[in-house]
KEVEXGU-918335 format. One record per residue: residue number from 1; residue in one letter; x, y, z of N, C-alpha, C in turn. Coordinates in Angstrom, 1 decimal. Example, Ala and Ser with C-alpha at 12.3 -4.5 7.8 and 13.67 -1.06 7.14 Angstrom:
KEVEXGU-918335
rec seq:1	type:a	n.x:13.2	n.y:-5.7	n.z:7.8	ca.x:12.3	ca.y:-4.5	ca.z:7.8	c.x:13.2	c.y:-3.3	c.z:7.8
rec seq:2	type:s	n.x:12.8	n.y:-2.2	n.z:7.1	ca.x:13.7	ca.y:-1.1	ca.z:7.1	c.x:12.9	c.y:0.0	c.z:7.9
//
This chain:
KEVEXGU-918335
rec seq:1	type:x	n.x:67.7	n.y:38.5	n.z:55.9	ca.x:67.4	ca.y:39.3	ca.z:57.1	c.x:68.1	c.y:40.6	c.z:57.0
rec seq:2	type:x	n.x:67.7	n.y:41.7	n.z:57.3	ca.x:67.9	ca.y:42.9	ca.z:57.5	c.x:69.1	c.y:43.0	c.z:58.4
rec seq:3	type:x	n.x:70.3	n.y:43.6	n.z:57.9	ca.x:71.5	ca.y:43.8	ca.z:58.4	c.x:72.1	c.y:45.0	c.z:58.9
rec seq:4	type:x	n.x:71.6	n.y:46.5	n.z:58.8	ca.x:71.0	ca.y:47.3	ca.z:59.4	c.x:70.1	c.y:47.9	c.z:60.3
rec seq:5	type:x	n.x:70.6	n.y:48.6	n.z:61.4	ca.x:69.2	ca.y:49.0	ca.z:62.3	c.x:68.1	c.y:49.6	c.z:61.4
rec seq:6	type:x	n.x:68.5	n.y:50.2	n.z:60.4	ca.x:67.9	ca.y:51.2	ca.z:59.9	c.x:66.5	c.y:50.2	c.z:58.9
rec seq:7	type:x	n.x:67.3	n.y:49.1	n.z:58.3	ca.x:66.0	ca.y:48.1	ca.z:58.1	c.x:65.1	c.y:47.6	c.z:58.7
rec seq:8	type:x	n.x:65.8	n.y:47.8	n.z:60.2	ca.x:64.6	ca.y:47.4	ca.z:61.2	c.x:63.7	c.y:48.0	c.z:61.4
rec seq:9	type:x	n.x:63.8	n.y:49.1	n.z:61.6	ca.x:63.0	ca.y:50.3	ca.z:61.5	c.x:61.7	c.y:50.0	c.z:60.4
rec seq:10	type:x	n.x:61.4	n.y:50.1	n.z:59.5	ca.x:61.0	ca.y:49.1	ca.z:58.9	c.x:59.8	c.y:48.4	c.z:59.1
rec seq:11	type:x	n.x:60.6	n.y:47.5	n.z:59.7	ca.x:59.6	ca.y:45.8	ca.z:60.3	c.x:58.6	c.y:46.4	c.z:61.6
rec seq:12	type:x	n.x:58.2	n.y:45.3	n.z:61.0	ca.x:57.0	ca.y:45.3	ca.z:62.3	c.x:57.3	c.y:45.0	c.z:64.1
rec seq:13	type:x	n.x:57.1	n.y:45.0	n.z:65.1	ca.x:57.3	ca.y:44.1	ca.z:65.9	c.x:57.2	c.y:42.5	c.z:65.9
rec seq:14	type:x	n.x:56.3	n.y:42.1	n.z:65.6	ca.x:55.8	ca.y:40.9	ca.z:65.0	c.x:56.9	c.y:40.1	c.z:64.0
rec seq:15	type:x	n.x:57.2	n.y:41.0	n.z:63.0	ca.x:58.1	ca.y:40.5	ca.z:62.0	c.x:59.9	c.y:40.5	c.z:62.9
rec seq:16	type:x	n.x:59.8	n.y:41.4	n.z:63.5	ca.x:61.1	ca.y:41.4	ca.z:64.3	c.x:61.5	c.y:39.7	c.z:65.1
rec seq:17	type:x	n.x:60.1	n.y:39.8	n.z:65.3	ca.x:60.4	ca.y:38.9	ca.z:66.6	c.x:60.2	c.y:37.4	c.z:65.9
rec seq:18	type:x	n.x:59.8	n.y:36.9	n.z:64.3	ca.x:59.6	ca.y:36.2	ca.z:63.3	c.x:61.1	c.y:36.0	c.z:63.6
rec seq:19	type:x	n.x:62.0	n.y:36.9	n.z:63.1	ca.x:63.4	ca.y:36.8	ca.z:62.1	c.x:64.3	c.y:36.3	c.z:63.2
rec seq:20	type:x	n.x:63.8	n.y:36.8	n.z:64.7	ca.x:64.7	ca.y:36.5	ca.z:66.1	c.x:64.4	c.y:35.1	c.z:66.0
rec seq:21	type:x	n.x:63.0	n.y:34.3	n.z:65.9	ca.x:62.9	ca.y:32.9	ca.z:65.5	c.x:63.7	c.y:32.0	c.z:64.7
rec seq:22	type:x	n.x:63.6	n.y:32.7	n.z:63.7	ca.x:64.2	ca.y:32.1	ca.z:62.9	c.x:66.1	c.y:32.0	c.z:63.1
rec seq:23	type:x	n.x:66.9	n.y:33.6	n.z:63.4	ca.x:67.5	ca.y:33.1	ca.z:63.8	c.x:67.9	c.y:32.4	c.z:65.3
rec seq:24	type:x	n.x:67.3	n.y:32.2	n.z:66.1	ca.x:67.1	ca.y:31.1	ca.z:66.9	c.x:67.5	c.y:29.5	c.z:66.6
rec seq:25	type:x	n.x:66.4	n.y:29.4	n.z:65.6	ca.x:66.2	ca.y:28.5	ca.z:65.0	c.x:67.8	c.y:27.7	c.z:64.2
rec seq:26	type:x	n.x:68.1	n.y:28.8	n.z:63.7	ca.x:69.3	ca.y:28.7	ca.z:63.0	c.x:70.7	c.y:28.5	c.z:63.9
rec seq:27	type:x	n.x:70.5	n.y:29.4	n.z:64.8	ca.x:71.6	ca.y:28.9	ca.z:66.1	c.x:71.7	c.y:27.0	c.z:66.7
rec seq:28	type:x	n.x:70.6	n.y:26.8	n.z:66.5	ca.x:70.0	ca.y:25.4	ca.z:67.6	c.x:70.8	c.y:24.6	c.z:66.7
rec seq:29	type:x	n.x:71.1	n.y:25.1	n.z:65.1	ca.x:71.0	ca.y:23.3	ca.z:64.2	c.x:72.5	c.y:23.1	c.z:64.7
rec seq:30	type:x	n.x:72.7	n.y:22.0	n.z:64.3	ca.x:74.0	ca.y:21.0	ca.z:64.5	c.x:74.9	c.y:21.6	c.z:63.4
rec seq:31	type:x	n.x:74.8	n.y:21.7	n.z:62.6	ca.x:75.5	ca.y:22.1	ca.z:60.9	c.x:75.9	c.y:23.3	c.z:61.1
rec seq:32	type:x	n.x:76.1	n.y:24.1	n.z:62.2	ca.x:76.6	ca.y:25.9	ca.z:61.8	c.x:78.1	c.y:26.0	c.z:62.4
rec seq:33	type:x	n.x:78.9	n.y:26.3	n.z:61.9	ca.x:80.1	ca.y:26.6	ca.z:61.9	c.x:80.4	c.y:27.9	c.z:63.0
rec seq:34	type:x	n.x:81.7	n.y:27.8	n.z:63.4	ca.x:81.3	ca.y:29.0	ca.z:64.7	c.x:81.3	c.y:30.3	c.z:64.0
rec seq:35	type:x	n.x:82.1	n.y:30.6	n.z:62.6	ca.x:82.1	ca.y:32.3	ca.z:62.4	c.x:80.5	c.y:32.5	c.z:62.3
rec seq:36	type:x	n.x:79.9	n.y:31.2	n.z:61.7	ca.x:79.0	ca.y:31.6	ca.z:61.3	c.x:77.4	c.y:31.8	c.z:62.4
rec seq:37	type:x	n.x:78.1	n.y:31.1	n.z:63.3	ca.x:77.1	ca.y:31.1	ca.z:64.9	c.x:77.8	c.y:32.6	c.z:65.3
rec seq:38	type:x	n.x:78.7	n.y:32.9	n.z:65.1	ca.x:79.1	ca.y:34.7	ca.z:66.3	c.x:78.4	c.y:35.2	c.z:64.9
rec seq:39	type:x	n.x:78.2	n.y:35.0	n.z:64.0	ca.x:77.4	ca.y:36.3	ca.z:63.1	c.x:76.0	c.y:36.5	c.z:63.3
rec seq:40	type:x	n.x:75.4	n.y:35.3	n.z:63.7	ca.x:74.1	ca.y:34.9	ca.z:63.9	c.x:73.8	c.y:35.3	c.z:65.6
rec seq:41	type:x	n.x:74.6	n.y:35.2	n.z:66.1	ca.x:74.4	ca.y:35.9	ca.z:67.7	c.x:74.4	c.y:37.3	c.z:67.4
rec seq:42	type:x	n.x:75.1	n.y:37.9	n.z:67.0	ca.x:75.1	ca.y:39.3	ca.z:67.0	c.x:74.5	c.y:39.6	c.z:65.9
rec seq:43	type:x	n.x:73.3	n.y:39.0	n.z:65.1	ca.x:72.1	ca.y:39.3	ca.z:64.7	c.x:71.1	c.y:39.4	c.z:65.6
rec seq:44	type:x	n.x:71.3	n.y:38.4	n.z:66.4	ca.x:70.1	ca.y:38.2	ca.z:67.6	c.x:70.0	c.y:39.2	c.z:68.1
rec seq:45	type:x	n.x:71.1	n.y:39.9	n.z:68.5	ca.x:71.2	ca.y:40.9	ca.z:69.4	c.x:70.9	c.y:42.3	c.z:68.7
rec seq:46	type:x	n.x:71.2	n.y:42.2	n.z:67.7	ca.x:70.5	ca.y:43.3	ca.z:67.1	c.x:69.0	c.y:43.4	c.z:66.7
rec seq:47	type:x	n.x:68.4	n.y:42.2	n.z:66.5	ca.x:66.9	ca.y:42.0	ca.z:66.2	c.x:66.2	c.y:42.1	c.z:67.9
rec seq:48	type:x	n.x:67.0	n.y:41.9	n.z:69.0	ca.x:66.2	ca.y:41.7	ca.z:70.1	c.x:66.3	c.y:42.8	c.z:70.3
rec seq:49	type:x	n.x:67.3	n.y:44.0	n.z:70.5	ca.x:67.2	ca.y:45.3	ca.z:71.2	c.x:66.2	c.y:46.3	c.z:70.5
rec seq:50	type:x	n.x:66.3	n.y:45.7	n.z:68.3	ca.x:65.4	ca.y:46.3	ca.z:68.0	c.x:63.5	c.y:46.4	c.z:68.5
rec seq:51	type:x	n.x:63.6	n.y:45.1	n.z:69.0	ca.x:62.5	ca.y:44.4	ca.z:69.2	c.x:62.0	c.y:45.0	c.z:70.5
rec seq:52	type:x	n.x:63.1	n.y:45.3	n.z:71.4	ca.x:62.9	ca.y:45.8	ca.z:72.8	c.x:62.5	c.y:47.1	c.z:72.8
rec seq:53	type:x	n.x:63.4	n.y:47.9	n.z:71.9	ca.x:63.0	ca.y:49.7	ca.z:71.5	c.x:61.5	c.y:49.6	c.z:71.0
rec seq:54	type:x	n.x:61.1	n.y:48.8	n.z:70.2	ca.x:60.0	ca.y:49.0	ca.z:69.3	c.x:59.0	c.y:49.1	c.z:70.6
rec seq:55	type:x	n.x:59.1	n.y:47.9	n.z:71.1	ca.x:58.4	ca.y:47.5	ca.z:72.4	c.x:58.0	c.y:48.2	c.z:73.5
rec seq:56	type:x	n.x:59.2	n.y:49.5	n.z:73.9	ca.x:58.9	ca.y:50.3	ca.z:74.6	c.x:58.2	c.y:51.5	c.z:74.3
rec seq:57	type:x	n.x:58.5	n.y:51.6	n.z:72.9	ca.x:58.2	ca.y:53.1	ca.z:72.6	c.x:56.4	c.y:52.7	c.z:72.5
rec seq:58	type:x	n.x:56.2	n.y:51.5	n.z:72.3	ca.x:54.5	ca.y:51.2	ca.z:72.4	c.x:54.2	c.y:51.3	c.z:73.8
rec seq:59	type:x	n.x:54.8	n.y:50.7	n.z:74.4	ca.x:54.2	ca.y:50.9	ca.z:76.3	c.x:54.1	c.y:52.7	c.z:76.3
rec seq:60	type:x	n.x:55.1	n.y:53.3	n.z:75.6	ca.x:55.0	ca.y:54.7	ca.z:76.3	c.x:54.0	c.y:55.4	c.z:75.8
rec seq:61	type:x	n.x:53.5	n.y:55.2	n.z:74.2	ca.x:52.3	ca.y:55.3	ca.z:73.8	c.x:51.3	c.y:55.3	c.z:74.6
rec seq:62	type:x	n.x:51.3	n.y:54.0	n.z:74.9	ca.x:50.1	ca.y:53.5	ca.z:75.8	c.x:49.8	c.y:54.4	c.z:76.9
rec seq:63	type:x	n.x:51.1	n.y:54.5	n.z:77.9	ca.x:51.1	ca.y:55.3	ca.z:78.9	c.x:50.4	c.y:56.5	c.z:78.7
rec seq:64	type:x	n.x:50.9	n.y:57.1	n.z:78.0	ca.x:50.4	ca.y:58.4	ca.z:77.2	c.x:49.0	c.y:58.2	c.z:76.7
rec seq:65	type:x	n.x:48.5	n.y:57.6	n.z:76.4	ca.x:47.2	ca.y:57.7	ca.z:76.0	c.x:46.5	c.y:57.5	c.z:77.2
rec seq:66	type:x	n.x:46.7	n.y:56.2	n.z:77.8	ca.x:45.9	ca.y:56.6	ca.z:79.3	c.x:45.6	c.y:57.6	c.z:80.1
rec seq:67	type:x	n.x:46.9	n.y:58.2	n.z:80.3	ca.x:47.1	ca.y:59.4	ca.z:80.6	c.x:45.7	c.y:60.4	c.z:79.9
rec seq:68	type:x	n.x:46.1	n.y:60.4	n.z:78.8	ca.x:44.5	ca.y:61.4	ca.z:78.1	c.x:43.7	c.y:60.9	c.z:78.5
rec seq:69	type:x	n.x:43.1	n.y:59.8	n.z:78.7	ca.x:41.9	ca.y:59.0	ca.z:79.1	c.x:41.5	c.y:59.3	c.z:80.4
rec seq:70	type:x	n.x:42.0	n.y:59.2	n.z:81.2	ca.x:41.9	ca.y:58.9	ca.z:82.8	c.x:41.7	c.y:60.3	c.z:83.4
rec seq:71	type:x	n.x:43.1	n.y:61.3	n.z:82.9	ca.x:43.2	ca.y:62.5	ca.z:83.6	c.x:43.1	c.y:63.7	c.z:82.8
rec seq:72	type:x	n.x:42.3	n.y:63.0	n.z:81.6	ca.x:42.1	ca.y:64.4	ca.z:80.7	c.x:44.0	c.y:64.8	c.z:80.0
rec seq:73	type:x	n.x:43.7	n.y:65.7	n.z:79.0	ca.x:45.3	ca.y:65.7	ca.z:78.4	c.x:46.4	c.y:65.7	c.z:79.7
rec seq:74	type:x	n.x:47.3	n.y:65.3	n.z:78.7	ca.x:48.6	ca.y:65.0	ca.z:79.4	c.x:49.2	c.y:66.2	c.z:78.5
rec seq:75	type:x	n.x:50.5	n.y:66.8	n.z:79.8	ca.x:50.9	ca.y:67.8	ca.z:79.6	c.x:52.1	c.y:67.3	c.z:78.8
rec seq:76	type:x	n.x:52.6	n.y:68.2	n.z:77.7	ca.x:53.4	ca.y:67.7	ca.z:76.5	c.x:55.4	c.y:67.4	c.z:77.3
//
């Protein structure tokens, strides 16, 4: 998994939200050691906020395109 914001950038929404599974997934097992559960949390947290930016900047798209749609251009 991508260890950088900058590789997140990158991924898809979809695939973001894949790797937040997975480490999910990897938090739940019985076998993980704690350094290795705080590295895996503050993965999460970097794959979710990525997930959340990616997320917004689509709603504001959206917004913005309605905007053209409904009321004719949107002022820049």
């Amino acid at each position: 998994m991508p260890e950088t914001t900058g590789a997140y950038e990158a991924m898809t929404y979809e695939q973001l939200v894949e790797a937040l599974e997975q480490v999910t997934n990897r938090l739940a097992s019985d076998d993980l050691g704690i350094e290795d559960a705080a590295d895996l949390y503050e993965e999460a947290g970097r794959l979710h906020a990525a997930a959340a930016d990616r997320l917004a900047k689509v709603k504001e798209r959206i917004d913005r395109l309605q905007g053209l749609t409904s009321e004719g251009p949107a002022a820049p």
